[in-house]
C-alpha positions, -999 to 999 in steps of 0.1 A, spaced: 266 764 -630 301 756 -631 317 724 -614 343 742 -583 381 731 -583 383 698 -561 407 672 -555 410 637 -548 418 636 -506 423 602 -495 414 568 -504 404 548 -469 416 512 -463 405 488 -430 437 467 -417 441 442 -392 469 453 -374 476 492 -376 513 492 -366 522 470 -393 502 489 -418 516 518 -411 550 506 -411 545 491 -444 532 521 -463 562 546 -448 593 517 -454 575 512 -492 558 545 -502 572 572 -479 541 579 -456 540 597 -426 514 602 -397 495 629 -399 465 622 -377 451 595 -355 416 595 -336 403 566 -314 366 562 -308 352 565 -276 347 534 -267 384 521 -282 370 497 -304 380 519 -341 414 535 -343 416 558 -377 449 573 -386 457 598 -418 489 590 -438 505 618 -451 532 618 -482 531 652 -499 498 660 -508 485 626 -511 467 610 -479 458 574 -469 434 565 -443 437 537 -422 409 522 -400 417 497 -375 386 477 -358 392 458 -324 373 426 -343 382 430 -381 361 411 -408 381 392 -425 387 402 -465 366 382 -490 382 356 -510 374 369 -547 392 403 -531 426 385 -529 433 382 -565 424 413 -589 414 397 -619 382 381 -600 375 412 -582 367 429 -612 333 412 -617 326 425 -582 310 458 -575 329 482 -552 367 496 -549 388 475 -565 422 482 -557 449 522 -547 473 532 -575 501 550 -573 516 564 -601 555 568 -612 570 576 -646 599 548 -634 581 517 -637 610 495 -639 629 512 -613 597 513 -591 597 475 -595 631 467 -590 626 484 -554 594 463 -547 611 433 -552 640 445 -529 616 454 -501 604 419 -503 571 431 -508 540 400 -508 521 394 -545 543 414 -566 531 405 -603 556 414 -636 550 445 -654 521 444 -675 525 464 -710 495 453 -727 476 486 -721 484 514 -749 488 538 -724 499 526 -694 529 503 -679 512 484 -646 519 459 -620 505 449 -585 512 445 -552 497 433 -517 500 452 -486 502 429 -453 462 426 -453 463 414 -491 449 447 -498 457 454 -534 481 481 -545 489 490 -586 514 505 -599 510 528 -631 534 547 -652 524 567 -688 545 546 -714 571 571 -730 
């Protein structure tokens, strides 16, 4: 049997405070609303972010957990089963970074270029959620 066409639809991130999220990802990546459901008893508040073709999902809970501690830095995350981290990809690293750093944006590393393939760098949304950037080197 052969696999059917499919595509990556979202990737789905909790936040504390949904008005700031969604603030942050359209003044730094362009996003939009698209959708937003509230459960019936108000306590869960999920909204779809919309830039193109690509979609974010954001869930806001009335009493948020609060983010693990080996989840704030990525390099001790890695040792820890489960997501690790969105990535959104440019082919303008430099330029990319240089408009991070102008937004003010929190836990904006330097560009890494140790992988062969790949230019990278992170970032941390208002939660501390962790955000890469990746561009193909040339």
């Amino acid at each position: 049997m052969t696999r059917p066409e499919f595509s990556l639809h979202h990737g789905g991130l909790s936040v504390s405070n949904l008005e700031r999220s969604m603030e942050f990802y359209r003044r730094v990546f362009g996003f939009e609303l698209d959708t937003k459901v509230t459960s019936s008893d108000g306590s869960l508040v999920i909204v779809h972010l919309k830039r193109g073709n690509d979609y974010l999902e954001l869930f806001c809970h009335q009493s948020p957990k609060p983010m693990p501690e080996h989840a704030h830095d990525p390099m001790s995350d890695f040792a820890v089963i489960g997501t690790k981290h969105i990535a959104f990809a440019t082919y303008q690293a430099e330029q990319m970074h240089a408009f991070l750093r102008k937004q003010k944006v929190e836990g904006l590393t330097g560009i890494y270029e140790n992988n062969p393939h790949y230019l990278y760098f992170f970032l941390k949304d208002p939660d501390g959620i962790i955000i890469e950037i990746v561009s193909p080197k040339h």
